[in-house]
Every structure is written in structure tokens, then in C-alpha cells.
PDB file of N, CA, C and O in Angstrom:
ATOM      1  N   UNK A   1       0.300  -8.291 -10.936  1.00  0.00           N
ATOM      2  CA  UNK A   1       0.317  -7.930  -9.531  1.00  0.00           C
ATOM      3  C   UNK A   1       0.748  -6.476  -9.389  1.00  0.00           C
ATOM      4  O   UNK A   1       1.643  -6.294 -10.215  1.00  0.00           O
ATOM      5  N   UNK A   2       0.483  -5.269  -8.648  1.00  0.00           N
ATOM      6  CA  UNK A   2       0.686  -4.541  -7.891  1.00  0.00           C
ATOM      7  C   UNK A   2       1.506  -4.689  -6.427  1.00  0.00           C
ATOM      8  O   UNK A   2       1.002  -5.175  -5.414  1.00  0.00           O
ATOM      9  N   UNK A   3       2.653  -4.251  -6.516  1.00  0.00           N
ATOM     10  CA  UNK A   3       3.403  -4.296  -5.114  1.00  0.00           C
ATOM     11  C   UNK A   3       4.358  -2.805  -4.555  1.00  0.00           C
ATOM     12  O   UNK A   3       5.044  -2.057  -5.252  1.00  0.00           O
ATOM     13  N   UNK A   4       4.150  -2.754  -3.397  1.00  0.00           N
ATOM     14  CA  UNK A   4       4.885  -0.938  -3.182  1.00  0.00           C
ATOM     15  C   UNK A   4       6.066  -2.101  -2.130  1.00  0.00           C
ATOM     16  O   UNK A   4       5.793  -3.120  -1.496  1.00  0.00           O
ATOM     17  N   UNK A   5       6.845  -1.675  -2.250  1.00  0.00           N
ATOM     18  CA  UNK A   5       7.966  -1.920  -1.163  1.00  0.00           C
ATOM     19  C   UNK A   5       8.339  -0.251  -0.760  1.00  0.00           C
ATOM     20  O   UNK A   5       7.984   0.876  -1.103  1.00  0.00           O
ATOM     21  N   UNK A   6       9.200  -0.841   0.102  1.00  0.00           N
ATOM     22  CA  UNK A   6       9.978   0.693   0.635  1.00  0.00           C
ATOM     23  C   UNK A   6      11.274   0.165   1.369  1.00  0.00           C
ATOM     24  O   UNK A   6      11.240  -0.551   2.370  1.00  0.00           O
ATOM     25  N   UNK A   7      12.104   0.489   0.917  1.00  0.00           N
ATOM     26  CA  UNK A   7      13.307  -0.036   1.577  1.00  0.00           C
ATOM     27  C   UNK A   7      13.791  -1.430   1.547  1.00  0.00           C
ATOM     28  O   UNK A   7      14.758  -1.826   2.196  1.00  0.00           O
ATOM     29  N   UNK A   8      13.035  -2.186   0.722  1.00  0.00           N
ATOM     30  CA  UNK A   8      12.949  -3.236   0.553  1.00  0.00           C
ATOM     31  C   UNK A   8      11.845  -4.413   1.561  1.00  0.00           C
ATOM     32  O   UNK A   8      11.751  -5.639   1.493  1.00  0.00           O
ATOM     33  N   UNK A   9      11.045  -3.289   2.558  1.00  0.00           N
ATOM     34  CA  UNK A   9       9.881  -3.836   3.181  1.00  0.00           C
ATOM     35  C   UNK A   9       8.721  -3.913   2.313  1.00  0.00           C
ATOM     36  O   UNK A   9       8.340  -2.841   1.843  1.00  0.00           O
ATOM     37  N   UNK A  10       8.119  -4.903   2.023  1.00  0.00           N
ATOM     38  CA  UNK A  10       6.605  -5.155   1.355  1.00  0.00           C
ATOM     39  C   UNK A  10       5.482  -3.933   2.346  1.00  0.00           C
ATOM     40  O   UNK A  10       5.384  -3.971   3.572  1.00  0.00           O
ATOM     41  N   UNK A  11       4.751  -2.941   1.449  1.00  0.00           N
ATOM     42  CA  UNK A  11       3.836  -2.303   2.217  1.00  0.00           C
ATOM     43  C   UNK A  11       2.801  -2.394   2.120  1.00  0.00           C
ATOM     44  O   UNK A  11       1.983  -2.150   3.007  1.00  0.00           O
ATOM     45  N   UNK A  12       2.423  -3.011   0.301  1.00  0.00           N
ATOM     46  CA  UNK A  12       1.464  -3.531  -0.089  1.00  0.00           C
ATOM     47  C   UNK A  12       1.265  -4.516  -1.507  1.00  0.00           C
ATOM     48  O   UNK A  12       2.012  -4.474  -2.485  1.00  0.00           O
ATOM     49  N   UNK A  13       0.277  -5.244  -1.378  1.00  0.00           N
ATOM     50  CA  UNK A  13       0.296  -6.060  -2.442  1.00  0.00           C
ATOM     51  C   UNK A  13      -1.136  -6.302  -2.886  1.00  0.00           C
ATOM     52  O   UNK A  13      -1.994  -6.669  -2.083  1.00  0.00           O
ATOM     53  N   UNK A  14      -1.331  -6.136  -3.897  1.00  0.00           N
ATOM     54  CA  UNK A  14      -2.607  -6.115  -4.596  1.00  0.00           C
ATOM     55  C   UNK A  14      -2.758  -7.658  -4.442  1.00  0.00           C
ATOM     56  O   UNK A  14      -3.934  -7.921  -4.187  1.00  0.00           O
ATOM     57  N   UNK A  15      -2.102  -8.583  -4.497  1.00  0.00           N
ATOM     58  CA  UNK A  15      -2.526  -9.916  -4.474  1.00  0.00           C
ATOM     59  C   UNK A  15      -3.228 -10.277  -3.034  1.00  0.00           C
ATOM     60  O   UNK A  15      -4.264 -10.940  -2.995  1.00  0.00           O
ATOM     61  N   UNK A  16      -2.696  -9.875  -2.070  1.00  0.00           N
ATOM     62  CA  UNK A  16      -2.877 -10.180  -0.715  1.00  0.00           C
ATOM     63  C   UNK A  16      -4.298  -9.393  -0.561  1.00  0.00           C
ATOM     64  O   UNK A  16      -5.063  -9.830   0.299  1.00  0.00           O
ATOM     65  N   UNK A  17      -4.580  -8.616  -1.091  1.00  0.00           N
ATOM     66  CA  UNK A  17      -5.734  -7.184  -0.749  1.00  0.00           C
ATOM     67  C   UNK A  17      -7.099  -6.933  -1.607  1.00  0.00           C
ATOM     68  O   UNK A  17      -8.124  -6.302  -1.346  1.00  0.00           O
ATOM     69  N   UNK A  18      -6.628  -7.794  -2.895  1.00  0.00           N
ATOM     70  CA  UNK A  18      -7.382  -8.197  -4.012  1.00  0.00           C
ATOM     71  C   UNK A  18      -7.948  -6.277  -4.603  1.00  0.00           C
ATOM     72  O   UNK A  18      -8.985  -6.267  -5.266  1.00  0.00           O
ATOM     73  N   UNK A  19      -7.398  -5.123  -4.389  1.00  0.00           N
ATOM     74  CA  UNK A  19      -7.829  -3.924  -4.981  1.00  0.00           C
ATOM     75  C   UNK A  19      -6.239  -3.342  -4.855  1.00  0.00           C
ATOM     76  O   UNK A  19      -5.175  -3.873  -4.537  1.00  0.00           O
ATOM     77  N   UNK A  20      -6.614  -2.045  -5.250  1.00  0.00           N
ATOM     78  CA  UNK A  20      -5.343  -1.022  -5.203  1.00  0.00           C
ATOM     79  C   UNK A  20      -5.482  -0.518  -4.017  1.00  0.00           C
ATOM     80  O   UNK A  20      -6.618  -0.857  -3.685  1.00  0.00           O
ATOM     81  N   UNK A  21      -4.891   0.253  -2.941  1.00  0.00           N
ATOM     82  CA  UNK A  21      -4.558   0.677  -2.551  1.00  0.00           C
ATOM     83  C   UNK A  21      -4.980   2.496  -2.604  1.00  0.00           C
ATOM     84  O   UNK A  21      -5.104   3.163  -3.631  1.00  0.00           O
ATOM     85  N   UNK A  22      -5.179   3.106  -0.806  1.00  0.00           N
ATOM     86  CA  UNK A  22      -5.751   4.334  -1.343  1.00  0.00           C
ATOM     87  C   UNK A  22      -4.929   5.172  -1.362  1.00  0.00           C
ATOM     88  O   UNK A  22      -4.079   4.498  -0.781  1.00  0.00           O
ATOM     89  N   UNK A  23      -4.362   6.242  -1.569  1.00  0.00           N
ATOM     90  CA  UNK A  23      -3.485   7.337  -2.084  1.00  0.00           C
ATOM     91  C   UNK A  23      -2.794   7.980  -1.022  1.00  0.00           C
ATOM     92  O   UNK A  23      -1.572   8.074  -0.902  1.00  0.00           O
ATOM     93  N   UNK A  24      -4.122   8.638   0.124  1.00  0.00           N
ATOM     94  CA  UNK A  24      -3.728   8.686   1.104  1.00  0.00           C
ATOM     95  C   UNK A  24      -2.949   7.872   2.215  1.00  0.00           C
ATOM     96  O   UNK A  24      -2.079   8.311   2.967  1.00  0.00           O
ATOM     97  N   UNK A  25      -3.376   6.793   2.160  1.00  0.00           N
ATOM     98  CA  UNK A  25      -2.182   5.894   2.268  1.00  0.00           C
ATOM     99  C   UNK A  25      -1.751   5.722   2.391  1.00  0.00           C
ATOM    100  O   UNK A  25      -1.577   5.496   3.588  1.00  0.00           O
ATOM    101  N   UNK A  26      -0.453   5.404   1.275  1.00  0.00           N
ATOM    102  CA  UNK A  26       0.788   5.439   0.539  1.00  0.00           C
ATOM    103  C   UNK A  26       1.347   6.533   0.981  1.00  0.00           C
ATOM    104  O   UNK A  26       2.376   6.369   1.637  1.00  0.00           O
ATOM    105  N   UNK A  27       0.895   7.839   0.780  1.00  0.00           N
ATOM    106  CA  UNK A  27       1.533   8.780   1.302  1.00  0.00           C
ATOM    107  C   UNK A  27       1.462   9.012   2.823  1.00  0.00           C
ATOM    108  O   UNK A  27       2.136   9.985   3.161  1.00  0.00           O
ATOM    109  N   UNK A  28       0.853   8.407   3.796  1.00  0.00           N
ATOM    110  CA  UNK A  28       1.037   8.473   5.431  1.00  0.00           C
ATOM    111  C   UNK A  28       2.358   7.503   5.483  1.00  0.00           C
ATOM    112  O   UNK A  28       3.320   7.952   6.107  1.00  0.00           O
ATOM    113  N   UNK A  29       2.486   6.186   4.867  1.00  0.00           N
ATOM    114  CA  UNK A  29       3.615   5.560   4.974  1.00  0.00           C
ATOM    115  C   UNK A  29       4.673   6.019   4.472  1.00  0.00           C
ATOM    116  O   UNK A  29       5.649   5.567   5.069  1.00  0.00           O
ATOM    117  N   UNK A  30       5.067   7.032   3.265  1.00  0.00           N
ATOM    118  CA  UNK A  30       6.075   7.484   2.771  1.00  0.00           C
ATOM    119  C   UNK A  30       6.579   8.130   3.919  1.00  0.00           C
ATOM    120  O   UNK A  30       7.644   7.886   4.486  1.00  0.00           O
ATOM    121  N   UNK A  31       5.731   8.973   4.218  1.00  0.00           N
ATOM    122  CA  UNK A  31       6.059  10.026   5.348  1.00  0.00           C
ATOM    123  C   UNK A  31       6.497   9.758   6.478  1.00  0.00           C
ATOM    124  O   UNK A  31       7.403  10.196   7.188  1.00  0.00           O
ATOM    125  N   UNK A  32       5.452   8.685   6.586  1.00  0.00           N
ATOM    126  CA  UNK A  32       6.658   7.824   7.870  1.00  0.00           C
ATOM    127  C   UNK A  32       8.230   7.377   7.516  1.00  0.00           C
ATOM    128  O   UNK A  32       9.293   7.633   8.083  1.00  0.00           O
ATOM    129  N   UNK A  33       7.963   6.737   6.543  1.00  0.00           N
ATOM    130  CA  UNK A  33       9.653   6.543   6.527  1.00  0.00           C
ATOM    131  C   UNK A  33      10.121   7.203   6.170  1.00  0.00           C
ATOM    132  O   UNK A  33      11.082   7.124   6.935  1.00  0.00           O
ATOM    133  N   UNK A  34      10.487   8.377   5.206  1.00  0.00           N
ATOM    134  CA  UNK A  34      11.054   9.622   5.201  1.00  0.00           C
ATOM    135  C   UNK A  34      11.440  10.089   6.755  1.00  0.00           C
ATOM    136  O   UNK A  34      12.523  10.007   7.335  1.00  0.00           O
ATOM    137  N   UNK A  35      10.440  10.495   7.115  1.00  0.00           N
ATOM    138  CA  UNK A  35      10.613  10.842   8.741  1.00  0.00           C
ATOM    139  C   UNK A  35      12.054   9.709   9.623  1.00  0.00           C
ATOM    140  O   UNK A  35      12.994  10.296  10.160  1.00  0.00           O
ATOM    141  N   UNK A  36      11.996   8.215   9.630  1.00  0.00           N
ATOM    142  CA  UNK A  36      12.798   7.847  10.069  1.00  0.00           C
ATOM    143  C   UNK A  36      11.887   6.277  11.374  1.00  0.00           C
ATOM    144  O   UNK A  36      12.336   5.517  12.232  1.00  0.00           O
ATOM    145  N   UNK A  37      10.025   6.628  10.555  1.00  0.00           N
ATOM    146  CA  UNK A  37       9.596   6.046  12.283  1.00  0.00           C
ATOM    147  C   UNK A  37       9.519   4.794  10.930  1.00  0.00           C
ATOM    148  O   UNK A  37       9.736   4.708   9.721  1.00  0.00           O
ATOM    149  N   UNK A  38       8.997   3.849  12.240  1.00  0.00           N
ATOM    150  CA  UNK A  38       8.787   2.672  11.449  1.00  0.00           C
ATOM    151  C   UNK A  38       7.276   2.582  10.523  1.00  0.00           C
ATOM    152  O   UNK A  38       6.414   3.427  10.768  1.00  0.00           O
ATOM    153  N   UNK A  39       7.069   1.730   9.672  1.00  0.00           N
ATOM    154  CA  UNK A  39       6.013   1.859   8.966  1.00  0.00           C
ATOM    155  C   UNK A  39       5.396   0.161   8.886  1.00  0.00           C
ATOM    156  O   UNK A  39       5.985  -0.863   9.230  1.00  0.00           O
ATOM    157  N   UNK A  40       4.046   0.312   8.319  1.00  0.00           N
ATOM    158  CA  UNK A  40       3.251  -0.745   8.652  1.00  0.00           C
ATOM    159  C   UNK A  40       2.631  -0.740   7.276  1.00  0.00           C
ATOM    160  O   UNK A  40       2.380   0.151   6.464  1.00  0.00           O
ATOM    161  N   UNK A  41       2.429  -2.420   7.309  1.00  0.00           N
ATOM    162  CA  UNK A  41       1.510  -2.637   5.779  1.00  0.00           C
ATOM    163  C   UNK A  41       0.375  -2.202   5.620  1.00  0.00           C
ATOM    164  O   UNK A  41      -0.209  -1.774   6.616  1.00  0.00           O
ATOM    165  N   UNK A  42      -0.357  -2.175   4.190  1.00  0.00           N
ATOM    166  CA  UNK A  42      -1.736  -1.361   4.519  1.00  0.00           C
ATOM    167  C   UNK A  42      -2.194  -2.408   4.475  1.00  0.00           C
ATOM    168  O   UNK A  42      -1.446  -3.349   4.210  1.00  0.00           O
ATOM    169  N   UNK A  43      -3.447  -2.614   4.693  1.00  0.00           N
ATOM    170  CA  UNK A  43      -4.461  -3.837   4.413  1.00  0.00           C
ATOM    171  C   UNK A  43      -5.615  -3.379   3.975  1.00  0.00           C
ATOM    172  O   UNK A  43      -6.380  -4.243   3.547  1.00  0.00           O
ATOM    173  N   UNK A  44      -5.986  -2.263   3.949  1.00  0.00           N
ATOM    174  CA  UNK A  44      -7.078  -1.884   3.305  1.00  0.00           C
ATOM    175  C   UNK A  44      -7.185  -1.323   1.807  1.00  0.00           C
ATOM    176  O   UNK A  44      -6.218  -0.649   1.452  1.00  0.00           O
ATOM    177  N   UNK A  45      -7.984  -1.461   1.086  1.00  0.00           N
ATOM    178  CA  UNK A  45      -7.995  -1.535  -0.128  1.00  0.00           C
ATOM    179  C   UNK A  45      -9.544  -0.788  -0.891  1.00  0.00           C
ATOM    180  O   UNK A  45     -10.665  -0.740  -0.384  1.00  0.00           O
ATOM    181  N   UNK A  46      -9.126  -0.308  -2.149  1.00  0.00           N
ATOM    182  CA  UNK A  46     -10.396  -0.460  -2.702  1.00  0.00           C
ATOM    183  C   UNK A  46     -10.728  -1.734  -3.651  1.00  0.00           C
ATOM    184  O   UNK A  46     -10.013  -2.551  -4.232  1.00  0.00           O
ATOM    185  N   UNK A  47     -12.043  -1.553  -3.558  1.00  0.00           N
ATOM    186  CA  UNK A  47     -12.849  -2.433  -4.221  1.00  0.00           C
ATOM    187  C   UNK A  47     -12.125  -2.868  -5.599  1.00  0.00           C
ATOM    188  O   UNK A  47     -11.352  -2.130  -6.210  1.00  0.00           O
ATOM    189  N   UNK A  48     -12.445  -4.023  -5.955  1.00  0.00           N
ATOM    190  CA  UNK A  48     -11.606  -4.161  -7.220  1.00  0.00           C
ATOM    191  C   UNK A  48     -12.583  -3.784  -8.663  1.00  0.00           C
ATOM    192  O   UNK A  48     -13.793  -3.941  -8.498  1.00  0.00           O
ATOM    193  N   UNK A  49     -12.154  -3.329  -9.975  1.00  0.00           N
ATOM    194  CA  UNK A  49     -12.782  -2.643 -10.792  1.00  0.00           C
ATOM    195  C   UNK A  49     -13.616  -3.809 -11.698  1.00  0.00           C
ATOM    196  O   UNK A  49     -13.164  -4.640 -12.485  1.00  0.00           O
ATOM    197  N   UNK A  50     -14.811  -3.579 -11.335  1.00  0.00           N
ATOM    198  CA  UNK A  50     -15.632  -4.755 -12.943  1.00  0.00           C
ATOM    199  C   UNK A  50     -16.564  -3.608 -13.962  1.00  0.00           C
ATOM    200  O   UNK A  50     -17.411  -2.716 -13.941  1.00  0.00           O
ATOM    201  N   UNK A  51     -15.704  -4.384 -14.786  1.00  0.00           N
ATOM    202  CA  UNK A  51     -16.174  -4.168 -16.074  1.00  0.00           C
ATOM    203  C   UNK A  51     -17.693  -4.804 -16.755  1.00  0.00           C
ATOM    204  O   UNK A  51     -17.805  -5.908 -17.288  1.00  0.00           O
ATOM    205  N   UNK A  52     -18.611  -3.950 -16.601  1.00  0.00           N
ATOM    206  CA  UNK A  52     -19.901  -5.697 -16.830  1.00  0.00           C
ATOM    207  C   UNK A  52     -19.835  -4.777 -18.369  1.00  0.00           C
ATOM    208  O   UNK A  52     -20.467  -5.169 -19.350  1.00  0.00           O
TER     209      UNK A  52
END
């Protein structure tokens, strides 16, 4: 599994989303909480990787 918490809030979880997570992202939510505002889970995801 893949999981980001922040503060001990879940922000994302590869299980729930079935891909990773995009970069940009992660970093709009850091920034939010750094800043002090509240922050929200992502739900969007990329595609997950196959190997054929």
C-alpha cells in the first residue's frame, strides 16, 4: 500500500484510489497545511502501471 498522512490526517491511499497520486497534488496539500488552512483528501489518481 501507498499512504501520505499529514498530521496524522489520511490524504491519500493508493488502496482506496487504486494508482499513485499526482505530484502536484501532494504539494497543493502540503502547502495548505504548512500555511495553517485545512486540507482535503485527494481522490484522483493516476492510472495504475501494467506491465504486459
Amino acid at each position: 500500500s501507498f499512504e501520505i498522512e499529514i498530521n496524522g490526517q489520511l490524504i491519500f491511499s493508493k488502496l482506496e484510489t487504486s494508482g499513485f497520486p499526482y505530484e502536484d497534488d501532494i504539494m497543493d496539500v502540503i502547502q495548505k497545511a504548512h500555511d495553517g488552512e485545512p486540507v482535503e483528501k485527494i481522490t484522483k489518481s493516476r492510472p495504475p502501471c501494467v506491465i504486459l
